[in-house]
C-alpha positions in Angstrom: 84.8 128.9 116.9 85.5 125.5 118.6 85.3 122.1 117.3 82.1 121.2 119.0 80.9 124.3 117.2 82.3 122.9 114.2 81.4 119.3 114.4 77.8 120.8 114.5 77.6 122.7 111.1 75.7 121.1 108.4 78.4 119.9 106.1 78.3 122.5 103.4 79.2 125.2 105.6 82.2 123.3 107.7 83.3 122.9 104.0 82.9 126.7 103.2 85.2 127.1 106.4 87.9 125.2 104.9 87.6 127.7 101.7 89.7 130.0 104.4 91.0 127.6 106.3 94.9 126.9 106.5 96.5 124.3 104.8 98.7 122.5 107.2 100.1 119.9 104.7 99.1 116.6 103.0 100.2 112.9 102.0 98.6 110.6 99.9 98.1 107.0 99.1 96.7 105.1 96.0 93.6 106.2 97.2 93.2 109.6 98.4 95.0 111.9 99.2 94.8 113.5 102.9 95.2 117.3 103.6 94.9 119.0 107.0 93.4 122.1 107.6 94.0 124.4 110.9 90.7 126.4 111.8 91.0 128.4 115.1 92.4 126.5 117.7 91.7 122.5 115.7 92.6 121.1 112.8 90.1 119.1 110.2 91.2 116.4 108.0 90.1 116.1 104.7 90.2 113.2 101.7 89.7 113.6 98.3 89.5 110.8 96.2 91.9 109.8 93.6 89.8 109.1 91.4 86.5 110.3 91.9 87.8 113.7 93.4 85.1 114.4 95.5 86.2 115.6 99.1 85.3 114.1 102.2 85.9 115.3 106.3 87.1 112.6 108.0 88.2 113.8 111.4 88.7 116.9 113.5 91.6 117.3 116.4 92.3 119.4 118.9 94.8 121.4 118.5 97.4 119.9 121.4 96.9 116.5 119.8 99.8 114.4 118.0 99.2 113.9 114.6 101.4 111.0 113.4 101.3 111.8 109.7 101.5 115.4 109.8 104.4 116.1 112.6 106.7 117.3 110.2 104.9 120.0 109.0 103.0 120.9 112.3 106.2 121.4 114.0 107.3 123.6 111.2 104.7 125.7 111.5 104.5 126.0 115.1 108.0 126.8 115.2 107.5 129.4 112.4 104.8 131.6 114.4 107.1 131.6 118.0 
C-alpha cells in the first residue's frame, strides 16, 4: 500500500490498518499523547486524548522523512533490521 492509497481510505479502515500496524514509539504532553505507526513503506501519526481518549490521525510521512520527535527510536529500529 502507499500513502496516497492510504490517505484515501475512509477513516475506519486506515484505523483497522493500524490494528497491525507497527508501533514506532510515542511521547506525550498534557494533552495527548502521540504514537507513530510504520505501515509499509510510511509512517501515520496518531493522538489520543488525555482525557477524552478517543484517537485521532493526524499526519502520515514518507518513510525517508525526519521525524523530529521520534529520531531516537526510528534510528533504533532502522539500525535493528540492517
Amino acid at each position: 500500500m502507499t500513502i496516497d492509497q492510504y490517505n484515501n481510505l475512509p477513516d475506519k479502515q486506515k484505523k483497522e490498518l493500524l490494528i497491525d500496524a507497527i508501533k514506532i514509539g510515542e511521547h506525550e504532553d498534557e494533552i495527548a499523547t502521540y504514537e507513530l505507526f510504520k505501515i509499509d513503506d510510511f509512517y501515520v501519526e496518531v493522538s489520543r486524548s488525555v482525557t477524552y481518549k478517543f484517537r485521532r490521525i493526524l499526519h502520515t510521512y514518507p518513510f525517508k522523512d525526519n521525524l523530529p520527535n521520534y529520531v531516537g527510536v526510528v534510528a533504533q529500529m532502522l539500525h535493528k533490521t540492517s
